[in-house]
C-alpha positions in Angstrom: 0.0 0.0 0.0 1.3 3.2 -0.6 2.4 5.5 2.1 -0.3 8.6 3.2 -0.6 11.9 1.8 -1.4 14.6 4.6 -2.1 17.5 2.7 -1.4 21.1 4.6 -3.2 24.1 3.1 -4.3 27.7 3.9 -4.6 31.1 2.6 -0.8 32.9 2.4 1.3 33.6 6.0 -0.9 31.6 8.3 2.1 29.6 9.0 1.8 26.7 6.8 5.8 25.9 6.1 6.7 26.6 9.7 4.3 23.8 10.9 5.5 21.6 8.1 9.1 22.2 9.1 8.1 21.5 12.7 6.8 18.4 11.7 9.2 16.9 9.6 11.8 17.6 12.6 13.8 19.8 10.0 14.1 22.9 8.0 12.6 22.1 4.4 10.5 25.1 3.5 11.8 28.5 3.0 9.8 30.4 5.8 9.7 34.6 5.1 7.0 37.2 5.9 6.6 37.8 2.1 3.2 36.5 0.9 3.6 33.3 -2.0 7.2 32.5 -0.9 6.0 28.6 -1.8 4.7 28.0 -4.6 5.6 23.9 -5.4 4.6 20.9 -3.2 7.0 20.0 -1.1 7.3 16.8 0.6 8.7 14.6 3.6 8.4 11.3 5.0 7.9 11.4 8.6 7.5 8.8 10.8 5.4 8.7 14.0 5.9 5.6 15.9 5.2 2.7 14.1 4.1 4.5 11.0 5.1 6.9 8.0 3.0 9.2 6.1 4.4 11.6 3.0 3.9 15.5 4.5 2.9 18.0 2.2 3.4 21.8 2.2 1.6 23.7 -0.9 1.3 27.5 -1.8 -0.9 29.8 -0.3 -5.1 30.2 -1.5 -5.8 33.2 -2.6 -2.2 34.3 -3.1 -1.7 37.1 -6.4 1.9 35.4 -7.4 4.0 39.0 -8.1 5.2 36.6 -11.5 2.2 36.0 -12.8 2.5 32.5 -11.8 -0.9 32.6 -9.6 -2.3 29.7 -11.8 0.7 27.3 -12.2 0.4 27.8 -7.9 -3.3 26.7 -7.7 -2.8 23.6 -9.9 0.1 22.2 -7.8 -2.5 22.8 -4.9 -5.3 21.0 -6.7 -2.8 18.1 -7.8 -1.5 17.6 -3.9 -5.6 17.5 -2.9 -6.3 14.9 -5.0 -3.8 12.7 -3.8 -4.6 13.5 -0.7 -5.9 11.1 2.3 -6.4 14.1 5.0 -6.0 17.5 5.2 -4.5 20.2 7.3 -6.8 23.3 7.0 -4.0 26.2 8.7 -5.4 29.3 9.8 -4.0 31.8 12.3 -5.0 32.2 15.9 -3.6 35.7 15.9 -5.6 37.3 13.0 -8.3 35.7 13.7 -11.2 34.4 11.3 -11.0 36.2 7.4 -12.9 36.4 4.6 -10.1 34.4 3.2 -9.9 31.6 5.5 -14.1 31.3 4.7 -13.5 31.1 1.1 -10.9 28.4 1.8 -13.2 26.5 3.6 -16.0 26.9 1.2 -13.1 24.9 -1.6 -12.4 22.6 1.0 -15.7 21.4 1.5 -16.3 19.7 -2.2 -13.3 17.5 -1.7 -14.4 13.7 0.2 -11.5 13.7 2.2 -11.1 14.2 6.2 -10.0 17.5 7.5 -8.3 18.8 10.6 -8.5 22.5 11.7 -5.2 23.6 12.5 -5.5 27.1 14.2 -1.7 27.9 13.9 0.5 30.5 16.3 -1.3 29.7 19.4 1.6 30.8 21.4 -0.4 31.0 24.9 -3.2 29.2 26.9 -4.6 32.7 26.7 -5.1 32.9 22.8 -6.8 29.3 22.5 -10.3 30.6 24.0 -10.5 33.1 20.5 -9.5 30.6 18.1 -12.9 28.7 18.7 -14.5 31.1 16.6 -12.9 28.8 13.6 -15.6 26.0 14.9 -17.7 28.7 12.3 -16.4 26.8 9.7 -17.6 23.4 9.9 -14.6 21.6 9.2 -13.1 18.9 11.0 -11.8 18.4 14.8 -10.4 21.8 15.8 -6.6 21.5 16.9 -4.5 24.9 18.7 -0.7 24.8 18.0 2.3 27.0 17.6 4.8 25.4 15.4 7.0 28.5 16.7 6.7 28.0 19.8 6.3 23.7 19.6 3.0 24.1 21.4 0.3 21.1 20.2 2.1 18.8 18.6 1.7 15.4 20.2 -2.3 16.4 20.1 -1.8 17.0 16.5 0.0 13.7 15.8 -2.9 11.7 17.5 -5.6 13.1 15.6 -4.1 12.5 12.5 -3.2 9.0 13.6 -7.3 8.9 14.0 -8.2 10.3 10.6 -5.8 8.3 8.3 -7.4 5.2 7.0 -5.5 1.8 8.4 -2.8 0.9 6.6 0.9 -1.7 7.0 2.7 -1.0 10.1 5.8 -0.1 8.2 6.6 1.5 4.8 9.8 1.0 2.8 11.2 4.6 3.3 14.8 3.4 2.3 16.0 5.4 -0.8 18.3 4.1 -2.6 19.8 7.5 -4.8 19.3 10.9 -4.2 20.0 12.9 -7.2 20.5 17.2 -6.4 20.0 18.9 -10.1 21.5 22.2 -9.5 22.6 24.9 -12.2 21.4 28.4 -13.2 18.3 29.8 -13.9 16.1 28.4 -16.4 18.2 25.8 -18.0 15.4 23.4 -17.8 16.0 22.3 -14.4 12.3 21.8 -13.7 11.1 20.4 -16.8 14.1 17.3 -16.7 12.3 16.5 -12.6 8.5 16.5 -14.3 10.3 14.1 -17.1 11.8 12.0 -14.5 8.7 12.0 -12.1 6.4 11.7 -15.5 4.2 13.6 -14.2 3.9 17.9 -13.8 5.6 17.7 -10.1 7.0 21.2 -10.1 6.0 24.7 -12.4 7.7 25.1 -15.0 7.9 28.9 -16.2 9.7 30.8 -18.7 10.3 33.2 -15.3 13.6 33.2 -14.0 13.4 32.2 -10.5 10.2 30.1 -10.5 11.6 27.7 -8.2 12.3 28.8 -4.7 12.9 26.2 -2.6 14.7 22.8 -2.8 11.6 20.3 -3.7 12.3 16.6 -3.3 10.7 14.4 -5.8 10.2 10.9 -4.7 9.5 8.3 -7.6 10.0 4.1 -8.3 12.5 2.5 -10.6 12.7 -1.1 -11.1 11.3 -1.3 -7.3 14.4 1.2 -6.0 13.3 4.8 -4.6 15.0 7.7 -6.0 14.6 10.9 -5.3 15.4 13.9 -6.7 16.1 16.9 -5.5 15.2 20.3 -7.4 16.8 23.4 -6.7 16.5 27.1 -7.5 18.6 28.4 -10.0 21.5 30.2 -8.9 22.7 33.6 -9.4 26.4 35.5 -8.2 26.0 36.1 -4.9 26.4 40.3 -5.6 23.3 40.1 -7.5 21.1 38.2 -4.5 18.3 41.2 -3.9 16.5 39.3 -1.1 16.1 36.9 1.5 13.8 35.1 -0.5 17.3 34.1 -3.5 19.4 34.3 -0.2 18.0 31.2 1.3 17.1 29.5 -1.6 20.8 29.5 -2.4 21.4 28.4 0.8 18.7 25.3 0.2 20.8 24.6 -3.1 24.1 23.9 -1.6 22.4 21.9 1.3 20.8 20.1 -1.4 24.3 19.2 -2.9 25.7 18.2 0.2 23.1 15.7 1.2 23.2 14.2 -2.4 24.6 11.3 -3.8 25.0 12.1 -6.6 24.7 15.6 -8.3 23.5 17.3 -12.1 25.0 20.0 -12.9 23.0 21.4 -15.6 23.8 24.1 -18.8 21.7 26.1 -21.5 23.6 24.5 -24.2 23.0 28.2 -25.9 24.8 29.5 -23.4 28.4 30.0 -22.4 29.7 28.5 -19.2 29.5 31.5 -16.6 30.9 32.6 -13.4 28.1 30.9 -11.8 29.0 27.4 -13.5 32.1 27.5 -12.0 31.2 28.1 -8.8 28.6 25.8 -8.3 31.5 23.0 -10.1 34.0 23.9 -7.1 31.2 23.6 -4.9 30.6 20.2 -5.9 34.3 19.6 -6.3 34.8 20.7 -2.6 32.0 18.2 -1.1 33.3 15.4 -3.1 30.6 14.5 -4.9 30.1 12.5 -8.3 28.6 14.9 -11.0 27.0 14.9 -14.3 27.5 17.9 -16.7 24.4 18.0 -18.4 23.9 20.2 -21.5 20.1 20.3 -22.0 17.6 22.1 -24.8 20.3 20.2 -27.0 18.3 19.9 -29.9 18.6 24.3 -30.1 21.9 24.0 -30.7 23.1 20.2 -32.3 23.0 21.4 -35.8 26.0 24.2 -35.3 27.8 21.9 -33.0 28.8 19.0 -32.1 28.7 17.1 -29.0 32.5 16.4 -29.3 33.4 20.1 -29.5 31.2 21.1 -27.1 32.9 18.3 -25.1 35.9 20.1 -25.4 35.0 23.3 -24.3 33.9 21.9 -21.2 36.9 20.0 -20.2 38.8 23.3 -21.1 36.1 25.3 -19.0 36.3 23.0 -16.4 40.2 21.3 -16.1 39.9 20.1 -12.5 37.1 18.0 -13.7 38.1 16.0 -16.5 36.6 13.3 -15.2 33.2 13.7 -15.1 31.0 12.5 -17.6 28.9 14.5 -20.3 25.0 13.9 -20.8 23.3 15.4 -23.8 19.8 15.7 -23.5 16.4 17.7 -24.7 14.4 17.4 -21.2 11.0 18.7 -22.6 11.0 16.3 -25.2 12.6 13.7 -22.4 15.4 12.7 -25.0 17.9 11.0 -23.0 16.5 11.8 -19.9 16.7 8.0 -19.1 20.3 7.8 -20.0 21.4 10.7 -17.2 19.7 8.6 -14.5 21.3 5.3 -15.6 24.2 7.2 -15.5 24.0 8.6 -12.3 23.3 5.3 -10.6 26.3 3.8 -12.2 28.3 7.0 -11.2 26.6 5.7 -7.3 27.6 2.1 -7.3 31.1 3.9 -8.8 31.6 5.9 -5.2 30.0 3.4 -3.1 33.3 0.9 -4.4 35.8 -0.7 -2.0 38.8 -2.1 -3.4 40.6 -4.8 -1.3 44.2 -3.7 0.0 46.2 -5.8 -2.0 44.8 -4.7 -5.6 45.3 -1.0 -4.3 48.4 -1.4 -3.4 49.1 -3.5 -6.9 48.4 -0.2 -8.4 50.5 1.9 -5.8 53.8 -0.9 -7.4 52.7 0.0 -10.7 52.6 3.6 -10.8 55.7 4.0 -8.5 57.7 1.4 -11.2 56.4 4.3 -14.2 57.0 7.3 -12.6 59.2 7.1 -8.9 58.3 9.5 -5.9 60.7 12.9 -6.4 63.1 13.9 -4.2 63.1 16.8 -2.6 65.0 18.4 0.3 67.9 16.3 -0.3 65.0 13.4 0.4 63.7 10.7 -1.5 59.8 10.4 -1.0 58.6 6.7 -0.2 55.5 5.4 -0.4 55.6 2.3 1.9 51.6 1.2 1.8 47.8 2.6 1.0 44.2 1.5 2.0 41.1 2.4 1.2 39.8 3.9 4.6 35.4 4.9 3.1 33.7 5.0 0.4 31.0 7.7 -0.8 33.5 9.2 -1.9 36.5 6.7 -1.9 39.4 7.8 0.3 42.6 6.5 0.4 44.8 7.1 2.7 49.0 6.7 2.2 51.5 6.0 4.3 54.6 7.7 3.2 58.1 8.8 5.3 56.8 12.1 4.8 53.8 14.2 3.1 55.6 17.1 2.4 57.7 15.2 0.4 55.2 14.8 -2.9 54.4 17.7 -4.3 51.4 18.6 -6.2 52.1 17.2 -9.7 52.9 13.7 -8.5 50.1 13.5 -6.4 48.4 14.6 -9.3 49.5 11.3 -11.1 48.7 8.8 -8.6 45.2 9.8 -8.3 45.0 9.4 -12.1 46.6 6.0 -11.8 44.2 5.4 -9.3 41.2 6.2 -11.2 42.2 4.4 -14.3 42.9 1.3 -12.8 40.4 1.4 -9.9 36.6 1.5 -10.3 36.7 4.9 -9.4 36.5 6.1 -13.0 34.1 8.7 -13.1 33.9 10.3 -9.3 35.9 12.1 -7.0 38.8 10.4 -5.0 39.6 11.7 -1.6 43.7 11.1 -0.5 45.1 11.4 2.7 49.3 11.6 3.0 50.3 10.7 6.2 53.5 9.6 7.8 54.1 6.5 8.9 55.1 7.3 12.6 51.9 9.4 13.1 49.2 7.6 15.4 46.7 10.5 15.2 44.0 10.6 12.5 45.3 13.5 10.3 43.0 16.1 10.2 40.7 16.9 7.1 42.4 20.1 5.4 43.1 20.7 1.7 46.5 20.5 0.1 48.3 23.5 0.5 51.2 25.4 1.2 52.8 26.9 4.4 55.1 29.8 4.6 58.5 29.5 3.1 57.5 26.6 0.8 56.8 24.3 3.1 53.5 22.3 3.0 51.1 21.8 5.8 50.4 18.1 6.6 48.9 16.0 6.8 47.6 16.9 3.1 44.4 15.5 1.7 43.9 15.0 -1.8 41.0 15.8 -4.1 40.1 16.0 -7.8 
């Protein structure tokens, strides 16, 4: 069976991404003064004792979207009602009953599905005796809470334990890749997550900026759960005009972080930009396995080819040789399949241990073709290596002293290592330690100390 929908709606500012948040246990939603800040669904699997049920935050009734996007907002609404098994009907203790909340109400009451009223920002004992006025409405048990001030929430979670129908104990909430697709505005980010999800799971608009927060898209392949994560399109932090971009940018790189994998997507019209770059080392820096993914192809294929604009990348992008190209047209879905086969093979790539003797095998090798320099009168040794994780590998050396290897050679082992390790396509993280040293070295980049001496231990990425 599959897991609840519980459905949280409301005219604009009555709360209704604060509660969610303060349900799920973290901070999902973007949560601002400014009227429409939400505009998708957004989901989260929460689990109250022994059972789950999918949370859903949707955009404010009534709201006038300030991009003309008022309409795209009310379908996502309708799409998350009908799918719905209850409803949270949020309305605000503090303002009191509106003309909006009865029109609300007066929606709510064609739709066959049960309904709590959730009178939201009940931060005292002393407000709860004015929010019965909302028993006006007719809808459902009446429920106080403040989701700012964590007032009403076990109350809240054993009502909605009453409402939903009777279901399995336990739900498979195990996901097995979660996929971040970050890039700049309107390069199609959207439409490639409706493509994946087959089915209009986000707006897309020909506005820049449509999406606002990160918005987790949960779908089944071959019986494995994916999700994937849509982000706002990201602009140069100079150019960030308000706290609305400011957190949403913020969302984006949390996004990347908790990802297993991550698509970095281009407007194959469109140059590679300061942004592009940043949002690469950004990547780079959190060790994750990346797609560069050049969508609306099919503008540009007949003036180009996919080899040279191959080559511009890996000349944009040097660091990243590596990673692998995907050419696809997401609104037609061409190759849109493809990326996410990709992406799980890039996955099982990260997730890779490699025994100590065949990394070490390779250690012989590459030391025979190229030895360790010498430098201050020294010669560098490399007496052993293991593989200490995975996700993202990390191997860790033990040599008679990291400052000994400078950059270029470390440069080389990690290509030996990544041609002859399954470790092909993603980032490798390397640790040079001395032998003596007992102490886990600490995690700090490569780089160099005063007077030309380098800092160790030295980790290793690429």
């Amino acid at each position: 069976m599959t897991i609840p929908h519980i459905v949280i709606v409301g005219r604009p500012n009555v709360g209704k991404s604060s509660l969610f948040n303060w349900l799920a246990g973290k901070k999902i939603a973007i949560v601002d003064p400014t009227p429409g800040v939400t505009r998708d669904r957004l989901t989260a699997v929460v689990q109250d004792e022994d059972r789950y049920f999918e949370l859903v935050d949707t955009g404010g009734i009534g709201i006038d979207d300030v991009d003309n996007l008022t309409q795209d907002v009310e379908r996502q609404i309708a799409l998350a009602l009908d799918q719905a098994q209850l409803i949270l009907f949020v309305v605000d203790a503090r303002t009191g009953l509106v003309p909006l909340d009865e029109e609300v109400a007066s929606r709510l009451r064609s739709i066959s599905r049960p309904i709590l009223c959730v009178v939201n920002k009940c931060d005292t004992a002393a407000l709860e005796p004015q929010a019965q006025e909302f028993h006006k409405l007719g809808l459902g048990r009446l429920v106080c809470v403040s989701a700012k001030q964590s007032r009403g929430k076990q109350e809240l979670l054993d009502l909605i334990r009453k409402e939903l129908p009777a279901t399995e104990t336990s739900v498979k909430a195990d996901v097995s890749l979660k996929l971040a697709i970050v890039g700049r505005r309107n390069t199609g980010k959207s439409t490639f997550i409706n493509s994946l999800a087959k089915s209009e799971r986000v707006i897309v608009s020909e506005v820049p900026g449509t999406t606002r927060d990160s918005v987790d898209v949960r779908f089944e392949l071959d019986g494995k759960t994916i999700v994937a994560i849509d982000t706002a399109g990201v602009r140069k932090k100079g150019s960030i005009r308000s706290d609305i971009e400011f957190y949403s940018l913020n969302r984006a790189e949390r996004s990347i972080r908790r990802a297993d994998v991550v698509l970095l997507f281009h407007e194959a019209q469109k140059s590679v930009s300061q942004v592009d770059k940043q949002l690469a080392n950004y990547v780079l820096e959190n060790f994750k396995p990346a797609v560069f993914v050049v969508n609306k192809w099919d503008l540009l294929k007949k003036s180009l080819t996919t080899g040279e604009m191959a080559d511009y990348l890996r000349k944009v992008y040097p660091n990243l040789d590596y990673v692998p190209i995907a050419f696809i047209t997401a609104k037609d879905g061409k190759n849109v399949q493809n990326v996410l086969n990709l992406a799980q093979n890039l996955h099982k790539q990260a997730s890779a241990r490699v025994g100590t003797g065949d990394l070490n095998r390779v250690l012989r090798e590459a030391m025979a073709q190229q030895a360790p320099p010498q430098r201050q009168n020294r010669q560098a040794k490399i007496f052993y290596a293991t593989q200490a994780a995975s996700n993202p590998p990390t191997i860790v050396l033990f040599t008679n002293g990291p400052q000994l290897f400078d950059n270029t050679y470390q440069r080389y082992l990690l290509k030996m290592f990544r041609d002859h390790l399954p470790f092909r396509e993603v980032p490798i993280k390397m640790y040079l330690r001395h032998k003596k040293q007992t102490q886990k070295p600490a995690l700090v980049k490569s780089s160099r100390g005063k007077r030309g001496k380098s800092k160790e231990p030295q980790l290793w990425q690429d």
